[in-house]
C-alpha positions as CSV (number, residue, x, y, z in Angstrom):
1,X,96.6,84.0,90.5
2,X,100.0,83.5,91.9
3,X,103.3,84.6,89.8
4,X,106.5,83.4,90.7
5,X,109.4,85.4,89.8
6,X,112.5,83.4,92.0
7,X,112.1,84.2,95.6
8,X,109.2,87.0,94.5
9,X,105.3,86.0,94.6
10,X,102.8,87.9,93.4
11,X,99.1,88.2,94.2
12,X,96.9,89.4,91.1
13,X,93.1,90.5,91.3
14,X,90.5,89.6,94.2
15,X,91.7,88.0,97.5
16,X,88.0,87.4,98.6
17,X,85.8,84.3,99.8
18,X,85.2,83.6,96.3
19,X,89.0,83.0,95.0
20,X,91.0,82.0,98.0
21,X,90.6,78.4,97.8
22,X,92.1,78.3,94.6
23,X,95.3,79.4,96.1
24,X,95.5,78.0,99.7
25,X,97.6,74.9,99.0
26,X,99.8,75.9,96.1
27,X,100.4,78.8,98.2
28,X,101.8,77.0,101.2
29,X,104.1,74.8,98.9
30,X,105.7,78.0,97.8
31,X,106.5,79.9,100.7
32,X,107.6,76.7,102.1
33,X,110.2,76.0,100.0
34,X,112.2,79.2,100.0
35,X,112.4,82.8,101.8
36,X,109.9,85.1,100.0
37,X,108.6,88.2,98.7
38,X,105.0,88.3,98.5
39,X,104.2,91.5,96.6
40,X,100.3,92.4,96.6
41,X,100.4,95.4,94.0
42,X,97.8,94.1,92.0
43,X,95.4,92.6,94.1
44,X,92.1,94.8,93.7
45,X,89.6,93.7,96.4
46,X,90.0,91.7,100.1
47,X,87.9,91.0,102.8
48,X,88.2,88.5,105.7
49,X,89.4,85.7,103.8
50,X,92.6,87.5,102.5
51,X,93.9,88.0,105.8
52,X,93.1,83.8,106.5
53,X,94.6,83.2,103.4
54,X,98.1,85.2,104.2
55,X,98.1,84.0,108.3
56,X,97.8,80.4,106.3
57,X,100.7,81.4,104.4
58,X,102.7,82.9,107.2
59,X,102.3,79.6,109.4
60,X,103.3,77.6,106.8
61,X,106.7,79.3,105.7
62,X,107.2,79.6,109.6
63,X,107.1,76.3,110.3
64,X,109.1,74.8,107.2
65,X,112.1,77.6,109.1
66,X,111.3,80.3,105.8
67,X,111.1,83.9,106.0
68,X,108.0,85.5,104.2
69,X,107.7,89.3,103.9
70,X,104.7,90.8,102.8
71,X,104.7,94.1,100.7
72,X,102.6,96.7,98.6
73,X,99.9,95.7,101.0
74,X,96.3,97.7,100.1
75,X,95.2,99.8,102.3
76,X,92.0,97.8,103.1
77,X,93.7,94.4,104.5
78,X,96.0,96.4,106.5
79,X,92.6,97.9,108.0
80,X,91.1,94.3,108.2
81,X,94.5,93.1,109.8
82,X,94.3,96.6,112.5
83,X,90.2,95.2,112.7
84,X,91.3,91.9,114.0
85,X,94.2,92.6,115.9
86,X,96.5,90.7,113.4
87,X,98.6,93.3,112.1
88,X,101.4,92.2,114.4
89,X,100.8,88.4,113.4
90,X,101.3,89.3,109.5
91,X,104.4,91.1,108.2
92,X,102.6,93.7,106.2
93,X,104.7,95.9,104.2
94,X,103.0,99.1,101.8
């Protein structure tokens, strides 16, 4: 689920194969229309498909000229980010 608070988003729950697609395109309209903060506090599980979800995310706001910051990332997709040498690529904050 994605909560929009103005230019704050905010991930809730599992960021895994099974819930991403649900939030791939409303996603991208989001971070396209404005700088944002994407606060992932309260998501409780990743694996691989997080970080595809979030690169998704970051391409999109890059190209439509927005800034997207990433913070309160767990611990886990930062590891998955080190894993596959995408921590630079994604502007993970904790």
């Amino acid at each position: 689920m994605i909560r929009e608070d103005g230019p704050r988003l905010a991930l809730e729950g599992p960021l895994t194969l099974a819930t991403v697609a649900g939030l791939v395109e409303d996603g991208r309209s989001l971070v396209a229309s404005a700088d944002r903060l994407l606060d992932l506090a309260a998501v409780t599980q990743v694996d691989s498909a997080a970080l595809a979800l979030l690169l998704s995310w970051v391409r999109a706001a890059r190209s439509a000229g927005r800034q997207l910051t990433i913070v309160h990332a767990p611990a886990p997709l930062v590891s998955l980010a080190s894993l596959y040498d995408v921590d630079t690529i994604l502007p993970l904050g904790r």
